[in-house]
N, C-alpha and C positions, 0 to 999 in steps of 0.2 A: 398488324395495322392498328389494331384497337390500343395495345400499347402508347405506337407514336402518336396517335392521334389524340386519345382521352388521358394518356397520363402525362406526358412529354417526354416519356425515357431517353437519356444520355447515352446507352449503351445497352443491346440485348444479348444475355446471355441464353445460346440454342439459335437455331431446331436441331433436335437428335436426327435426324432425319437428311442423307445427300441431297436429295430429291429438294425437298422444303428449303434447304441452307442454300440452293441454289436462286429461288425467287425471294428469299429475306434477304440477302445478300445485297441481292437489287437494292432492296429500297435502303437500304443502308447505304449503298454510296451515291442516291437520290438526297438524301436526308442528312447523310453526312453523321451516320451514328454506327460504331462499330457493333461488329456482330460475331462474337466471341462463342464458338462450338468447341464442343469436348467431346464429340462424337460422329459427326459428319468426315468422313475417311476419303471421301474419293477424291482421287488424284483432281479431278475436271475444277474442280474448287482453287485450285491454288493457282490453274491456269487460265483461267477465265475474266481475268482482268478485275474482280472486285478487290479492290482497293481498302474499301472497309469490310473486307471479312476474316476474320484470323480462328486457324483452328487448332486449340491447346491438342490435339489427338494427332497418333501418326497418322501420315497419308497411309493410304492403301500400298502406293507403291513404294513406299522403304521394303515392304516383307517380301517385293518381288525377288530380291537379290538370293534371299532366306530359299526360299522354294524351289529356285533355278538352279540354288548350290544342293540340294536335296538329291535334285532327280538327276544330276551330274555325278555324285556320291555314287547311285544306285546304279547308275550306267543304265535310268530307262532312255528308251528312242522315241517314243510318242505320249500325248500327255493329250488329254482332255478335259476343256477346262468348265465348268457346273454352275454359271451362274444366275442371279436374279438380273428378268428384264426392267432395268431399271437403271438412273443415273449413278447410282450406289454401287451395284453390279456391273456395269460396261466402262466404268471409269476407269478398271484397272486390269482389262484386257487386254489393250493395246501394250500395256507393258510389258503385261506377262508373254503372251506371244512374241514379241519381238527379240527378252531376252532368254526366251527356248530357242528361237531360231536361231540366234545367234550362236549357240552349242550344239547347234545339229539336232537339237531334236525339232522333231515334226510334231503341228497339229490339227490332226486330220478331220474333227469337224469341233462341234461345240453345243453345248447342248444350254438352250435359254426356257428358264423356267417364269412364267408369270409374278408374280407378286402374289394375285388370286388363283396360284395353280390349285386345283381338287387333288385329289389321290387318283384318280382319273386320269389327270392327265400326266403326274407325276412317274406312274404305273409305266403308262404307252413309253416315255422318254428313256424308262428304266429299263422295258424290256428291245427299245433301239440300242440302248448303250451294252446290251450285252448280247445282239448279235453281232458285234463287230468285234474285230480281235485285239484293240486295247484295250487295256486295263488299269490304265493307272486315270486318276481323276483328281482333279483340282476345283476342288469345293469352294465356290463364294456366294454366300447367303445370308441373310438372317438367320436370327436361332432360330423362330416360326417355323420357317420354310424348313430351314436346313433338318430342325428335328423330324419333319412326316418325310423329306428326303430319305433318310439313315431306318426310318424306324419300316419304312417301304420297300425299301433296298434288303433289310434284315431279312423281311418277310418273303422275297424272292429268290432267297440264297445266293443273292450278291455281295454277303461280309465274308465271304468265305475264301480259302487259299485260292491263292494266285490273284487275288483282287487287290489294288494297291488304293486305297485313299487317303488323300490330303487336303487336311480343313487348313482356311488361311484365319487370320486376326477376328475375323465378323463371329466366327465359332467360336475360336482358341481362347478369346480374353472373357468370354461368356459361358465357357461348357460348364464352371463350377454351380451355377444356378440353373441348370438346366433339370428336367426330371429323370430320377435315376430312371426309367424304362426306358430314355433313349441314349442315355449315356452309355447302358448295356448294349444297345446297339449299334455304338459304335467302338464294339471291341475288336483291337488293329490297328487303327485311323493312327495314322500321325498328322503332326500339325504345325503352326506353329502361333506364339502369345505373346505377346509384351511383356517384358522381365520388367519385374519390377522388385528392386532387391528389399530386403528386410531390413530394419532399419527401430527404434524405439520409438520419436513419433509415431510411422505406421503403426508398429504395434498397441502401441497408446489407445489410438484414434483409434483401431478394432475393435479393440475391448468397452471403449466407450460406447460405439455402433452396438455393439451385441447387446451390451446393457441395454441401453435404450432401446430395441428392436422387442427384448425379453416385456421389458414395462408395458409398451404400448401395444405389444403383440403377445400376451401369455398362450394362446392360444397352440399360436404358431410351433413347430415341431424342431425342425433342423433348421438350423437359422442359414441362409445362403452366403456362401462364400464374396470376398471382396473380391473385385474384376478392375481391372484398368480404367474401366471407364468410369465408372465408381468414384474412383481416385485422380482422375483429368478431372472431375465435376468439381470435387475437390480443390484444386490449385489455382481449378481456374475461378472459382469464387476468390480466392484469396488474390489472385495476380491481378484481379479486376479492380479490388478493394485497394491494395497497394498503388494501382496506376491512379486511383482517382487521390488519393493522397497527393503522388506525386505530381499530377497535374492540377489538381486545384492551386497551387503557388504559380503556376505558369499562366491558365488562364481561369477568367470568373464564368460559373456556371448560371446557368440561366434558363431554369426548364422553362419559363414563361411565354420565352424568344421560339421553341419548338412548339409550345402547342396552338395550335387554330382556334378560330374563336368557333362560338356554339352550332353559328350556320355554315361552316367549313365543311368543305366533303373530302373524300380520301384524294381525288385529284390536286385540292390544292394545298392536301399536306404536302403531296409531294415536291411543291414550290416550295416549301420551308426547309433551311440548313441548320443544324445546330450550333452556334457558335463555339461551342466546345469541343464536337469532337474529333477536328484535326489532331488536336492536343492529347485525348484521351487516345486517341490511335495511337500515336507517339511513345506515349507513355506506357501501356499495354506492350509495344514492343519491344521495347527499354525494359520491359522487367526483368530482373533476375532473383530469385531467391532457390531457397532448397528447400522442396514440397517434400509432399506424400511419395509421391512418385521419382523421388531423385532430384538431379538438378533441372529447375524449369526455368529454359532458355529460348527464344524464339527467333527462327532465322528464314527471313522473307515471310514472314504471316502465317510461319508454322514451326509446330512444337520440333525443335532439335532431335536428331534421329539417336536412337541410343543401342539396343541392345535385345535381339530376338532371341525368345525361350523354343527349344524346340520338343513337342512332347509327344508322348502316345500313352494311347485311351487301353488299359490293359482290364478295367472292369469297372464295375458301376462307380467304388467310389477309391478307382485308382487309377493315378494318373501319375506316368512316370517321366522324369527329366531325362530327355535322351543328348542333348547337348543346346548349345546357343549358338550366334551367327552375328559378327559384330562385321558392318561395314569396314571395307580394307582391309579384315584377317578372313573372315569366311567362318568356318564351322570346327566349330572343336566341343569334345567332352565335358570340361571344365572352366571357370573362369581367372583356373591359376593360369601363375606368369609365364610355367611350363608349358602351357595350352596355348597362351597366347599369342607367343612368338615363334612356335613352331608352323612352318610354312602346310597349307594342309593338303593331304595327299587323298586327291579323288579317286585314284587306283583302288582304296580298300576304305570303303564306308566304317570298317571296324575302328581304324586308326581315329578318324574324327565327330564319330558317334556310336553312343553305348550300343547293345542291343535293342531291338524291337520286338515286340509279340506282335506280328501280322494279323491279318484277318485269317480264322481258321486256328487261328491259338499258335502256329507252328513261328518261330524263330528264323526256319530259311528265308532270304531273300526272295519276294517274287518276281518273273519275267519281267511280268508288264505286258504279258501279252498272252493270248488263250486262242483255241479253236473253239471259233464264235458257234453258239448256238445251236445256227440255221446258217446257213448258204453251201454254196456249190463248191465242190474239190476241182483243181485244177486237172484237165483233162490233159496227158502230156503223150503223143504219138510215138510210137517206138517202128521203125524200122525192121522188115522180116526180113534177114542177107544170107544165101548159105557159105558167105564169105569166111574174113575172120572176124570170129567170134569172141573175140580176147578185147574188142571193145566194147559192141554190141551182141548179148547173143539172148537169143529166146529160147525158153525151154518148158516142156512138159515134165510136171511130176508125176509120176509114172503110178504113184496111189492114191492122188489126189486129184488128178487131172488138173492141178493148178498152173494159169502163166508163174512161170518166174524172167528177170528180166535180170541180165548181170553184165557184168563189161566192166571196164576202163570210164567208159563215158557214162555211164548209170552210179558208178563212185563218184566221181568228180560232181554229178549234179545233187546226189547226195549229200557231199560236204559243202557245198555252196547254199542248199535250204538249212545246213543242220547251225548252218554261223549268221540267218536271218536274223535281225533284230523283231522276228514277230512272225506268226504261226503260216505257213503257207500249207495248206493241206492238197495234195495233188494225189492223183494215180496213171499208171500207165498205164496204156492201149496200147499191144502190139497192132498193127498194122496189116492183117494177115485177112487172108479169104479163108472158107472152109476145108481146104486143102491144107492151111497152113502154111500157107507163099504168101510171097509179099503181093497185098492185094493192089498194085499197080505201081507206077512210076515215083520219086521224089517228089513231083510235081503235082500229081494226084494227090498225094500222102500231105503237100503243103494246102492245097485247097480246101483239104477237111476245117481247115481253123476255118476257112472264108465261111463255108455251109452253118458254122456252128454261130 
């Protein structure tokens, strides 16, 4: 507000922030002054009706596509998804659930962390998510959050085999800055990051960053890697500077016409329109050139979707390319033209990505599913017959005094838990008195479920 008000800006580049972009936005199509973010991701942004707000970054949901083709790869069945309460965080839910359901997988709850969660309460949520028997997770956070998430999770021997997690964009295009003690903590994790290819510019323009970084910071130690968003900041300086080019020939600028006079208050700025910046919107979405970040194209008020990195965290400061995921082809190894065109075969995750080191260092695939914690085994009634016994039969071991339970029908229920998508732990009760008879009728025998 202090901007529109005391300076007359033409056009605000930001807020970093879903949440913020969503009440700036407002007054940008009150005021009639574009509002150009290079970080604000969630989907709820593009559908929300503001008119003046365009944002150079992907939405949140292009990498839904990326994650859904993952856990289809991997032939998990249930997926739960880890994110912040917040407009940032629930923007790109609906997506995600919808295109799991749509492949048959299930998601059986969700687990929503504060913005101001403590380790407290982050702990409690930690130890819910691992009395239950999924194990696969889909991480959307802030670094903040998401690092005391992983470095909590470490510490409860939640990174360990059989545990599956997946960080989306809010982690992927940020882990290179993050500190090595929790990037060791998330050794396993895959993910996935916005590709952004290499190129002489970029190169350029890093090396120039690092110099200048080295000058104004001698201090500093490991100079932090460059991140996508870094490089949206980038384009979009430049995309902004180009459109006001290009619309200054179209129309004449006039900060004098936005600003209020001295006894103005924020109410009646908002009666003021820029005469400029239909034009400057216009112009902003007209642009095209070739950035940092590849070609910068804008289509409905948002950056052109391009090209997802898929990777896994294999130690503090390695990070491996396990394949990419371009819309209309899906996921492959490579970005040859062999990769390309090859249709991709979800039967064998091997075929359309490298290997992974999981959590637990081990290479085998995991379930996606565990014998939770804590809770009760399935209590399952056996019938005592001195019938035939070739379906059902109960039996004494004669040096153990142990029930055994065998038959036709005790196989058959067997192979029906052993092809679950997810851990069912049960036991049997014969059904028997101290005599070792059947201690009553079918009907009795059916009642015990009612009593329990």
């Amino acid at each position: 507000i202090g901007l529109l008000k005391n300076v007359g800006v033409e056009a605000i580049i930001g807020p970093q922030r879903s949440g913020d972009a969503e009440f700036i936005s407002k007054l940008g199509d009150r005021t009639h002054v574009p509002i150009v973010s290079f970080s604000a991701t969630s989907p709820s942004l593009s559908s929300s009706g503001n008119s003046f707000f365009i944002s150079t970054a992907e939405s949140d949901s292009f990498q839904v596509g990326a994650i859904v083709d993952i856990v289809k790869a991997y032939g998990w069945k249930k997926v739960v998804p880890i994110y912040e309460n917040s407009n940032f965080g629930m923007g790109v839910i609906p997506f995600l659930t919808d295109a799991l359901q749509q492949i048959g997988v299930g998601v059986p709850y969700r687990t929503l962390l504060p913005p101001s969660a403590n380790d407290s309460f982050i702990n409690g949520e930690l130890d819910r998510l691992a009395s239950n028997h999924t194990r696969v997770f889909v991480v959307h956070l802030p670094p903040a959050l998401g690092a005391r998430l992983f470095l909590n999770a470490e510490t409860k021997g939640m990174m360990s085999k059989d545990y599956v997690w997946i960080i989306t964009n809010s982690l992927g295009n940020l882990i290179g800055v993050m500190n090595s003690s929790v990037i060791a903590s998330m050794k396993g994790v895959i993910g996935v990051k916005t590709y952004v290819p290499s190129s002489k510019p970029l190169r350029d323009f890093a090396e120039r960053w690092r110099r200048r970084l080295v000058a104004e910071n001698p201090e500093m130690g490991t100079q932090p890697e460059r991140n996508a968003f870094g490089i949206w900041a980038y384009d979009t300086a430049w995309a902004l500077a180009l459109a006001v080019e290009k619309a200054n020939g179209v129309g004449e600028y006039n900060s004098d016409a936005l600003k209020p006079k001295k006894s103005a208050n924020s109410f009646e700025l908002l009666k003021r329109v820029s005469p400029a910046g239909r034009n400057l919107l216009e112009a902003v979405r007209k642009t095209r050139f070739r950035g940092l970040s590849g070609e910068f194209q804008l289509a409905d008020g948002q950056l052109r979707n391009r090209i997802i990195q898929i990777i896994n965290v294999v130690g503090m400061e390695d990070l491996h390319e396990i394949g990419f995921w371009r819309p209309g082809f899906g996921l492959s190894r490579t970005l040859s033209s062999e990769d390309r065109n090859r249709n991709p075969n979800y039967s064998d995750p091997a075929i359309v990505l490298n290997p992974v080191v999981w959590p637990g260092g081990t290479e085998e695939v995991p379930r996606g599913w565990m014998i939770p914690t804590e809770g009760k085994k399935l209590r399952i009634g056996v019938p005592v017959k001195d019938g035939y016994k070739d379906f059902v039969g109960v039996w004494r071991d004669p040096q153990t005094n142990a029930t055994i339970v065998t038959g036709y029908s005790i196989d058959v229920f067997k192979a029906v838990v052993s092809k679950l998508p997810y851990s069912l732990p049960y036991e049997l009760f014969p059904f028997e008195n101290d005599q070792g008879k059947m201690a009553g009728s079918y009907d009795d025998l059916v009642y015990q479920v009612y009593l329990q």
